[in-house]
Each structure stands twice: as C-alpha cells, then as structure tokens.
C-alpha positions in Angstrom: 122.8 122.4 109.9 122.0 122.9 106.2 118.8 124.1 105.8 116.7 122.9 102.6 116.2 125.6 100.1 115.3 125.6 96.3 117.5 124.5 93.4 117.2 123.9 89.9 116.8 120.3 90.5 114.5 119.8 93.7 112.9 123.3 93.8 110.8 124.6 96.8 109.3 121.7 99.0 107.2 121.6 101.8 108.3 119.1 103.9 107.0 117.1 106.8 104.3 119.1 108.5 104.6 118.5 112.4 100.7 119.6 112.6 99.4 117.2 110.2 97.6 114.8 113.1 95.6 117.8 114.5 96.6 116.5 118.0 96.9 118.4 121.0 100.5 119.6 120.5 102.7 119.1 117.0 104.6 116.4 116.3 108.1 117.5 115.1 110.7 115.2 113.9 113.1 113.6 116.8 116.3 115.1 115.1 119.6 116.8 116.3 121.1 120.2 115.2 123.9 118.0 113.9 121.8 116.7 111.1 121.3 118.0 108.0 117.5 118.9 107.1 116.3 118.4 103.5 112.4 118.7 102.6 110.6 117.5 99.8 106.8 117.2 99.1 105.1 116.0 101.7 108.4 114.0 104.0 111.5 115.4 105.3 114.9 114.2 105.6 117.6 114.5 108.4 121.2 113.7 106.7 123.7 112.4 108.8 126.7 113.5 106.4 129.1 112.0 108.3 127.9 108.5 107.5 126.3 109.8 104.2 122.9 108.2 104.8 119.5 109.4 106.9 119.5 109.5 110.7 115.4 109.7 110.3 113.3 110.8 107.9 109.8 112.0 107.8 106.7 111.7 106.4 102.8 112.5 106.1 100.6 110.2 104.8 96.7 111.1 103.9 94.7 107.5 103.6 92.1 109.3 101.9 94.1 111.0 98.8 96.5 108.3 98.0 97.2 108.2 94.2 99.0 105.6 92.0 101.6 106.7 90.0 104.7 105.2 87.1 107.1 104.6 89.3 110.2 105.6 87.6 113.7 104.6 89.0 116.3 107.5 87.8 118.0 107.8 91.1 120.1 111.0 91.7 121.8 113.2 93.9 120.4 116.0 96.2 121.8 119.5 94.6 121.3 120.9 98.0 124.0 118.8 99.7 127.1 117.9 98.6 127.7 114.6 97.1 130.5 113.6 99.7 127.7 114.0 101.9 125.7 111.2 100.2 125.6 107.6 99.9 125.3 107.2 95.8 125.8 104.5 93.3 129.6 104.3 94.3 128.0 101.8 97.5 125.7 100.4 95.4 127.2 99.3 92.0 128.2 95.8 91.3 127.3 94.1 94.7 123.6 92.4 95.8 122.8 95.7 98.1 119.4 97.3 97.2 118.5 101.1 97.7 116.0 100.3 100.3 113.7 103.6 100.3 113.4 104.6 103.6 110.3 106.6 102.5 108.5 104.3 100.9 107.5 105.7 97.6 103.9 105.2 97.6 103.3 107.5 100.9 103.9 110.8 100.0 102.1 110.2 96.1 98.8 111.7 97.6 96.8 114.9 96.8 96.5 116.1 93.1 98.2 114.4 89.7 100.7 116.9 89.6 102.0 116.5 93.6 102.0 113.0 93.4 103.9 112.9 90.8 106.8 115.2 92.3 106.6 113.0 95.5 107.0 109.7 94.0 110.7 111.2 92.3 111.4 112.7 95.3 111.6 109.5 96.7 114.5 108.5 94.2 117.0 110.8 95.9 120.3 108.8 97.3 119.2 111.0 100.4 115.9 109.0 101.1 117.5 105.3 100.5 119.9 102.9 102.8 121.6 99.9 101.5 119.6 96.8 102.6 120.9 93.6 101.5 118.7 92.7 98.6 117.0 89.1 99.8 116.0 91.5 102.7 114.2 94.1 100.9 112.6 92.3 98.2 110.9 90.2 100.4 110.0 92.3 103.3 106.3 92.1 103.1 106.0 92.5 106.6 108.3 95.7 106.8 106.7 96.9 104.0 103.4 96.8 105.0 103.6 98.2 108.5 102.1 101.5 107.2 99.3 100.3 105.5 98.7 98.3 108.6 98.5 101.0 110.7 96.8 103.3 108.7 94.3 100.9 108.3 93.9 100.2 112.0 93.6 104.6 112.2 90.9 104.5 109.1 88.4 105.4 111.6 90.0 108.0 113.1 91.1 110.3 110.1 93.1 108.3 107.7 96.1 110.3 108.1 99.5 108.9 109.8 103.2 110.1 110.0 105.5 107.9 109.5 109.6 108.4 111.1 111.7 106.0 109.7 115.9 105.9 109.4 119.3 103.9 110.2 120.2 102.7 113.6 123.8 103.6 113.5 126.3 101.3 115.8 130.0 101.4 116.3 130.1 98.3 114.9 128.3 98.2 111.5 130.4 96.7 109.4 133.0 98.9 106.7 132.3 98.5 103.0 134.9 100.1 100.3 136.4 101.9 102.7 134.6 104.9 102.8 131.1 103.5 103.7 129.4 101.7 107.0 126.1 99.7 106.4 123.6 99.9 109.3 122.5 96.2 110.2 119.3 97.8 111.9 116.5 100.3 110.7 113.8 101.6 112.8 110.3 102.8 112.2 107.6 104.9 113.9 104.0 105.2 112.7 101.8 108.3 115.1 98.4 108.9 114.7 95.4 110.9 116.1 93.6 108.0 118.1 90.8 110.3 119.5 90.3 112.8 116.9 87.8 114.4 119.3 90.5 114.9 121.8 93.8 115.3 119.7 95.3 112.1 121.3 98.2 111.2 119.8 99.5 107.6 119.4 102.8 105.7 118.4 104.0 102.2 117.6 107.3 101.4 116.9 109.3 98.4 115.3 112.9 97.4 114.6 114.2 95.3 111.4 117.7 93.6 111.5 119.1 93.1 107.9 120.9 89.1 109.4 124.1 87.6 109.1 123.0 87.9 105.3 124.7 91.4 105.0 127.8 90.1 106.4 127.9 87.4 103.7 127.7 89.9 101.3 130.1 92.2 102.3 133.2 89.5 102.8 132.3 87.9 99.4 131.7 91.2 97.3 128.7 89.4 95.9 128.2 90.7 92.0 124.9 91.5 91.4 122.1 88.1 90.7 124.4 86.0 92.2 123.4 83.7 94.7 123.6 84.7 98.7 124.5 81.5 100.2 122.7 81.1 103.7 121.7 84.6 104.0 120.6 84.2 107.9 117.7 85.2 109.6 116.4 88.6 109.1 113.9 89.5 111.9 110.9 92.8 112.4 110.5 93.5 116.2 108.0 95.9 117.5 109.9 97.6 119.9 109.0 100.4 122.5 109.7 103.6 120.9 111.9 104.8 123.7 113.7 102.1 123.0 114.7 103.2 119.6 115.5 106.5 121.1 118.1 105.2 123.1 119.3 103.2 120.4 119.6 106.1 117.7 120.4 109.0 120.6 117.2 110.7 119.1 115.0 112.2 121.3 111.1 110.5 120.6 109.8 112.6 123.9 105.8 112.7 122.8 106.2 109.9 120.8 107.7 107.4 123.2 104.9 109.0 125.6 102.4 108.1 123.2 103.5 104.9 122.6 100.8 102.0 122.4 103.2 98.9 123.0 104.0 98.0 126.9 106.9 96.4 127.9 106.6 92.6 129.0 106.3 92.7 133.0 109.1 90.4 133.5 111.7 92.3 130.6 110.5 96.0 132.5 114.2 96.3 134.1 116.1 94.9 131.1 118.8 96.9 129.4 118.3 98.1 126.2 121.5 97.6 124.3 122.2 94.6 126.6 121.7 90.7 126.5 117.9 91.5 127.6 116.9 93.7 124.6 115.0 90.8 122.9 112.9 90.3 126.0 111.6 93.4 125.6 110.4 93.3 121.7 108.4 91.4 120.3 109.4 89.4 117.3 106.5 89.5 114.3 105.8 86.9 112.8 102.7 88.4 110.7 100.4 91.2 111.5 98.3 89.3 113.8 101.4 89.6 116.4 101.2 93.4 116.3 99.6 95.4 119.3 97.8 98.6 118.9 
C-alpha cells in the first residue's frame, strides 16, 4: 500500500478525518490493503493502480464553511504515485470522455481562503477523476446534486456530511486504447450524524450507470464536440449500501448498518448482481423520489 507523504508538488495533506461526524464510533473509509491511499485537504483517495483510477475516495464536507473559489482546470499528475499508476490525458485526449471529478470540487473548498483554495486544485489531480462519457456528466444535475441534497436534509443536525464516492469495477467494462477499462457504474455514499445528541450515524447510498452511450463512444472513437448519436439512457438508483459493497468487494460494515434506505418487501431475497438487482433500487427520477 503506498502511504501519502509530502512532495514538492502536493505537500503535507490531511486527508479524510474518519471522526469528523462526532458519532459514536469513527467512520473510516471502506478500503482494502490492496489500495493505494493518497490524502489531500480535507478528502482522501484509495488508487486502484491496477486499473489506474479510484476504488473510493473520501471526503468531509462542513455546510457551514463552504467557500467559493476560481475554479482553475490545470489537471496534473499525483508526484506521490507513479504515472503508470494513473489514468491521465493519454484516456482522455481526442475522444467525448469527460474527467468526471469523483470529489466534486466544491466540497472540500471550506474553512479559510487559503484551504479552500488548496482543496479546490487538489481536486484537479488525474487521481480524483474517472472518465464519464461527456453527455453524462454535463448534465447530471441529479448526480450532482445528491450532496447538497443531503446535506441539506442534515442542516439541522450539524451541517457536516462525508461523502464516499468511486468506480464500480466489473469484468466486463469495456477496453479503451488498450491499456485502459472504463467503469459503466459509479457509486456514492453520503453518512451523517442524524442525532447529534446521540452520535447516530446515518447512510444513503445511490448507483449511476453511464448507458449504452459509453459504448457508442468507445466503438466510434468519437473526436471531441462531435455528436453522440443515441447516447442511451443513463439512470441514478438509490441503492442499499450493502449493496454497493458487494458490488465493489468493499466492506461498508457501519455504513451499510446505518443505512436509511429499506429494501422493497417483495425484492428482500433478490440477488444483487442478478436479473433482480433493479427490484431492489430505486430509480430517481428527481429528488422528491429520494428516501431519508
């Protein structure tokens, strides 16, 4: 496992802070000693290096402190790991991928000028994006907006979340330039302290699949502004969070315990990877479909 540590480019970070709730018991990232663990200020990343993109990142995210800053777009490599190790512009030059940030940049920019600042272009590593096929994440307002949801729904109870987010990997996600593989699905966790009083943690999570868009895409080599013809439906699920742990392999113990979304009565035996999987999520149309 490579351990983050400070360099010229990224210096010393702290990272995601599995006690930022204040619940009962901390709330450390679902991750596997196989992974490689980068921090930056104020979210974490888990590398898989073999597929050169995150298994799960990690992040904090204080309601109350949230600052607006330039975004910036110089997107760059992580000094700490090597660059075989990373997905860079080599997957996403000349085609109509996007580098979807898996941290979403606005949720670590809290606390002073200065730390905001450092978090928002720490979000513009190649470490804390996925490719996502570009009608997809430019018009995700729903995916997009999950965290904002939430943390509004949690306003009352602290205005601080955590948000886990990261790349289903499958055997058959489909080969790109022959030394890539582009997830079709990305999860995402929000936890927060639902009874401050008591520590009591809670978790909702959701599933996005990118559509027979990304296939499109892929066989046609699309150049970049050109048209997607058809791109297929692309579809956000809240999902039960162990669900998304046997999905990924990651182990969301406290989280899936926590979790605030019940299973349909009639989908309760259905397989998770089977024919039955949809039975158990529920497809969102807006916010209004979400349960908390």
């Amino acid at each position: 496992m490579v351990e983050s540590h400070a360099t010229a480019d990224v210096g010393v970070r702290n990272g995601y802070d599995a006690d930022f709730l204040v619940t009962t018991a901390a709330v450390p990232v679902p991750s596997d000693e196989r992974l490689a663990v980068l921090d930056y200020v104020h979210f974490s990343v888990h590398q898989d290096t073999d597929r050169r993109l995150a298994a799960i990142t990690a992040v904090n995210v204080d309601g109350t402190q949230l600052l607006d800053v330039d975004r910036g777009d110089a997107w760059r490599f992580d000094e700490r790991l090597p660059e075989e190790h990373q997905a860079g512009e080599a997957l996403y030059a000349g085609n109509d991928l996007d580098r979807g940030h898996l941290v979403r940049r606005r949720d670590p920019a809290w606390g002073d000028g200065a730390t905001a600042r450092l978090a928002n272009l720490d979000t513009f590593h190649y470490t804390v994006c996925a490719p996502q096929a570009a009608y997809f994440n430019q018009s995700q307002e729903l995916w997009l907006g999950l965290e904002d949801h939430v943390l509004g729904h949690a306003r009352a109870a602290g205005q601080r979340i955590s948000v886990f987010t990261g790349c289903v990997f499958a055997e058959d996600d489909p080969e790109y330039r022959g030394e890539f593989r582009i997830p079709r699905r990305f999860f995402k966790i929000v936890a927060w302290n639902q009874q401050p009083a008591l520590g009591a943690l809670a978790s909702t999570g959701y599933l996005l699949d990118q559509g027979e868009g990304l296939d499109r895409i892929l066989v046609r080599g699309l150049r970049a502004g050109e048209e997607v013809p058809g791109p297929g439906p692309f579809r956000t699920f809240q999902v039960p969070v162990a669900d998304i742990g046997e999905l990924t392999g990651l182990d969301m113990g406290q989280l899936a315990a926590a979790d605030r979304y019940r299973v349909p009565a009639e989908a309760q035996g259905e397989r998770v990877r089977g024919a039955g999987a949809a039975r158990r999520w529920r497809a969102l149309g807006g916010f209004d479909d979400i349960s908390l």
